[in-house]
C-alpha positions as CSV (number, residue, x, y, z in Angstrom):
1,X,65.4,-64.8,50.9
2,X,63.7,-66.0,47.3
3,X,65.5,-66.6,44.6
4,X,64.3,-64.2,41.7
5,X,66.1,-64.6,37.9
6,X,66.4,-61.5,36.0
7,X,66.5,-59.0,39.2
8,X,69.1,-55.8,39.8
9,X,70.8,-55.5,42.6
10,X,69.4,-52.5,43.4
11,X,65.7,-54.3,43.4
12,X,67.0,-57.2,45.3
13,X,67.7,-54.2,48.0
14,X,64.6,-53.6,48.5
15,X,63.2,-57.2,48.1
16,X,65.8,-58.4,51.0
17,X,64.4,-55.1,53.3
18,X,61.0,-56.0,52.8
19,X,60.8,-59.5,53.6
20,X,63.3,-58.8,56.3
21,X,60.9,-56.4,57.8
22,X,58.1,-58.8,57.6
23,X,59.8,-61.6,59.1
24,X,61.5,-59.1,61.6
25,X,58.1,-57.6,62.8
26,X,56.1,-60.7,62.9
27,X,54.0,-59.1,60.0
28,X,50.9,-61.5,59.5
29,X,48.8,-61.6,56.4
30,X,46.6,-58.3,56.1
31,X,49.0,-56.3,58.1
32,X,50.2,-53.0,56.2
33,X,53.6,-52.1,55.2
34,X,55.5,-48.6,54.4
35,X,54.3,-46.6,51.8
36,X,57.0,-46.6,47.8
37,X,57.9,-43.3,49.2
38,X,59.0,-44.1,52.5
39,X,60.3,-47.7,51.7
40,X,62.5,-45.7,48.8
41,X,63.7,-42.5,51.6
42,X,64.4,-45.7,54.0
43,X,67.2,-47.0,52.1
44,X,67.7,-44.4,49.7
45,X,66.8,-45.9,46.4
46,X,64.5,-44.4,43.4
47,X,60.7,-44.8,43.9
48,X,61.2,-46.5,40.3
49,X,63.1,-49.0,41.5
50,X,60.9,-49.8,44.5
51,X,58.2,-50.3,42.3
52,X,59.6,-52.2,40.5
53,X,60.4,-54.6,43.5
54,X,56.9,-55.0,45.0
55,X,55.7,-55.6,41.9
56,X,58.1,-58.4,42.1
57,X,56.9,-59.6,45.3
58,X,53.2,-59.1,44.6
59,X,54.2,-61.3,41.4
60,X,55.5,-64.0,44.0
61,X,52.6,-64.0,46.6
62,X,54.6,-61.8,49.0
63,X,52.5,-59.1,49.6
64,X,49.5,-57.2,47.4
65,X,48.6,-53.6,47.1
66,X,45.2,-52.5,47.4
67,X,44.2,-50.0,45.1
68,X,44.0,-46.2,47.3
69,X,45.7,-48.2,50.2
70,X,48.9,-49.1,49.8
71,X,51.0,-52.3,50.4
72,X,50.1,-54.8,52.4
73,X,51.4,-59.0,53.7
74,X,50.3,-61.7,52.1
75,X,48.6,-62.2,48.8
76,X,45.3,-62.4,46.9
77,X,46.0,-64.6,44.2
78,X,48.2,-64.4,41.0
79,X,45.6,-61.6,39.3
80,X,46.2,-59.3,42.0
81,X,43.6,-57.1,40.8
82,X,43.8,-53.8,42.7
83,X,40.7,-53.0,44.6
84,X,39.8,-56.2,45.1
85,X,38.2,-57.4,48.6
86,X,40.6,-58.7,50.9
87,X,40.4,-58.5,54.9
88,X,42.9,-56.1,55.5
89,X,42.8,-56.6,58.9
90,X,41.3,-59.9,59.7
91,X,39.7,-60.4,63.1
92,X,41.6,-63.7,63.7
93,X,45.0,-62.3,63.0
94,X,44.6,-58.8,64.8
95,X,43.8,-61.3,67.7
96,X,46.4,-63.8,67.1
97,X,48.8,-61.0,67.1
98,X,48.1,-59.7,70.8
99,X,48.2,-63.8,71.7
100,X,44.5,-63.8,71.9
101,X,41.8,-66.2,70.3
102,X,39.4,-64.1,68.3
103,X,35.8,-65.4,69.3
104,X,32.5,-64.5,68.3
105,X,29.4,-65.3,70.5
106,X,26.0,-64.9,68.8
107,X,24.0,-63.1,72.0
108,X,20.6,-62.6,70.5
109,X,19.0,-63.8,66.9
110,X,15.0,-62.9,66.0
111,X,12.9,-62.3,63.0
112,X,11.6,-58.7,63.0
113,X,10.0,-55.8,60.4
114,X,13.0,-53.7,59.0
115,X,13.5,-51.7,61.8
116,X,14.2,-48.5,59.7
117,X,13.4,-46.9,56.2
118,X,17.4,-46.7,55.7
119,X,17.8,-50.3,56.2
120,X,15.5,-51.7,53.8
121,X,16.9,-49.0,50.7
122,X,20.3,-50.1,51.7
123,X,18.5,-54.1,51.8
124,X,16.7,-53.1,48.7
125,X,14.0,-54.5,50.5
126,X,9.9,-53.4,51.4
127,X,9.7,-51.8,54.4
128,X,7.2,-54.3,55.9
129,X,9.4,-57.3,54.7
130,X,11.6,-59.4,57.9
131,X,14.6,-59.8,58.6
132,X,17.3,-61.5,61.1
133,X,18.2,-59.1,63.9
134,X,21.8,-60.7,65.4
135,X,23.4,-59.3,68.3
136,X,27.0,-60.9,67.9
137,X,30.0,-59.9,70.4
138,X,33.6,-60.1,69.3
139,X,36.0,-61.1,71.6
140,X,39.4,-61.5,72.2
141,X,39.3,-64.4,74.3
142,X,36.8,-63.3,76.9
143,X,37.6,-59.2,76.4
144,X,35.1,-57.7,74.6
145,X,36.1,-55.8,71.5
146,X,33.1,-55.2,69.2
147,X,29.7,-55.0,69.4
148,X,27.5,-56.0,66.0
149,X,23.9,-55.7,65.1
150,X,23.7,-57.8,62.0
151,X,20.7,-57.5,59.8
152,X,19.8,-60.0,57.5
153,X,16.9,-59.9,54.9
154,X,14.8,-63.6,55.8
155,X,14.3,-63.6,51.6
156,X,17.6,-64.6,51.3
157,X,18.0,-67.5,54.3
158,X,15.2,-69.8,54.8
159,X,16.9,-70.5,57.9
160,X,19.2,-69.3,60.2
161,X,22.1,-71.5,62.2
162,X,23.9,-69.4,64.5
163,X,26.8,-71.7,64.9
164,X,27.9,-70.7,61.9
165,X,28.1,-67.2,62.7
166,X,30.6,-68.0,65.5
167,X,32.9,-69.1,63.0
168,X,32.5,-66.9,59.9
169,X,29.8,-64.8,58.9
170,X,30.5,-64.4,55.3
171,X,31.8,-68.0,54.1
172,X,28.2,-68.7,55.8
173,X,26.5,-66.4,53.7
174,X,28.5,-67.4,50.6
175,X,27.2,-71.4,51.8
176,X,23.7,-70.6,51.9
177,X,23.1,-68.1,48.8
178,X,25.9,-69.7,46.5
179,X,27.5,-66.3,45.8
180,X,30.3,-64.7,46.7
181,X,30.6,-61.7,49.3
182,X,32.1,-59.1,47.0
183,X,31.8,-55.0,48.2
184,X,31.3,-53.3,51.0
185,X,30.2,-49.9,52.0
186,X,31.3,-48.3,55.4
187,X,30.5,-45.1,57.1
188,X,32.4,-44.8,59.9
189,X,32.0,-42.4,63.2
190,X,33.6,-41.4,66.2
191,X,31.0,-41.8,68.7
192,X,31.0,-41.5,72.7
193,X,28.9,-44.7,74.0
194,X,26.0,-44.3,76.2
195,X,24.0,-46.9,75.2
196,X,23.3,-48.8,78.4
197,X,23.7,-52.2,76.6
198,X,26.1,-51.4,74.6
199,X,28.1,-50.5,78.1
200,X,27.5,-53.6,79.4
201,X,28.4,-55.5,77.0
202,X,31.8,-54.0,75.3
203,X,32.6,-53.2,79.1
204,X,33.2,-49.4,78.7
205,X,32.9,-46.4,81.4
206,X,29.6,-44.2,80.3
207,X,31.0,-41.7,77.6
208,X,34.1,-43.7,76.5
209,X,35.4,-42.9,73.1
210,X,34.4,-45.8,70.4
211,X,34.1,-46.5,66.2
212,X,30.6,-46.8,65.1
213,X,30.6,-48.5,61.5
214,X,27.8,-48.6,59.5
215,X,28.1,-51.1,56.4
216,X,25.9,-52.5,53.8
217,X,27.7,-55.9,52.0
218,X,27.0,-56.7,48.8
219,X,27.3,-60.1,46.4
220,X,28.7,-60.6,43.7
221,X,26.2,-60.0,41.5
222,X,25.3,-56.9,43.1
223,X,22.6,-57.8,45.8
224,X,22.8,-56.3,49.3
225,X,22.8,-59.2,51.8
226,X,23.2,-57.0,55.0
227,X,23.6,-54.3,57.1
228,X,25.7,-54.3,59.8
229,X,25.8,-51.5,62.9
230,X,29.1,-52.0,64.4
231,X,30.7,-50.4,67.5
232,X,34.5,-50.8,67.9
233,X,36.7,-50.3,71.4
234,X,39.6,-48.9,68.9
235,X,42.2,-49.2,71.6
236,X,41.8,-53.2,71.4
237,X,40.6,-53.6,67.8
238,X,42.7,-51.7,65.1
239,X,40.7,-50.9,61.8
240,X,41.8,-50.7,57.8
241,X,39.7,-50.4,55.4
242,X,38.4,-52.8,52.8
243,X,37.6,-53.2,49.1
244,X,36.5,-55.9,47.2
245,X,37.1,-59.7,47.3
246,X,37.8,-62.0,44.5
């Protein structure tokens, strides 16, 4: 357990349970832990006091709270500014956690006219200006999981190299415009999938239950760099949301 000057007993309490459940769990990095309230009920201190523990452990890297969320593993630097971007759930570790490798496989890439009115407000773009249309599968190990349609305005990439996207989308964008990937915007629905392709692909029975997010991300200095169609097999891939990133 770490050694902490200056803490109660009572706040060592809840400092020992936490990283005990962390370590007892297998907690990775992103993963969510109890809410003050049921953290203080669990062991039958003051919400006071818990607070005062996490903020101990967010002070030592331990864990972070996200601003609307909660408390989650791991850290995201000493500011720990709430509502900050971090990947909740990262891709990798939700994988990693079921003993899986996550993979992405970039299926289709092409230069097209903004398919949609919608797309090129949320791009900020004309709507006879191209983009990148990416069709990009996510996998655990060969088990389909998600289903992307990446847009991309051509303005901002004078080229495209899909290898890239098979290893991380956004350090890729944050390579070629020298910004950083800030904000994003989700709308998420239930939908039932009937999409032939989309069938195929995710392999899912005709009406199966899925996630369809719609997101628009954003740099740091406020510029939209794309919009992404998503549709999630929930019962494989498990989704929190996200804020901001440092």
């Amino acid at each position: 357990m770490l050694m902490i000057e200056g803490i109660t007993e009572k706040q060592k309490e809840v400092v020992d349970y936490l990283l005990r459940k962390i370590k007892q769990q297998g907690l990775l990095p992103g993963d969510k832990l109890d809410t003050e309230i049921a953290i203080a009920k669990n062991i039958g201190i003051t919400r006071a006091t818990v607070r005062e523990a996490t903020r101990i452990l967010i002070e030592q890297q331990q864990i972070y709270r996200v601003k609307g969320s909660g408390l989650f593993v791991g850290s995201i630097g000493k500011s720990n500014h709430s509502g900050r971007f971090h990947a909740l759930s990262p891709f990798d570790f939700q994988a990693q956690k079921k003993g899986f490798k996550g993979v992405r496989k970039v299926l289709t890439v092409s230069i097209i006219r903004v398919p949609s009115p919608d797309i090129a407000q949320a791009l900020r773009i004309k709507n006879s200006d191209k983009i990148y249309k990416i069709l990009r599968l996510m996998c655990f190990n060969d088990i389909p999981v998600a289903l992307e349609h990446i847009h991309l305005p051509v303005s901002l990439f004078e080229s495209m190299e899909c290898s890239e996207l098979e290893i991380s989308k956004y350090s890729y964008i944050e390579k070629v415009t020298g910004k950083k990937v800030q904000r994003r915007e989700q709308h998420l629905n239930a939908i039932n999938v009937s999409d032939p392709q989309q069938l195929m692909l995710l392999k899912l029975n005709d009406q199966d239950a899925a996630l369809e997010i719609n997101e628009t991300v954003y740099l740091d200095d406020g510029t939209p760099c794309e919009v992404n169609v998503a549709v999630i097999n929930t019962r494989l891939l498990q989704l929190r949301q996200n804020s901001e990133r440092p």
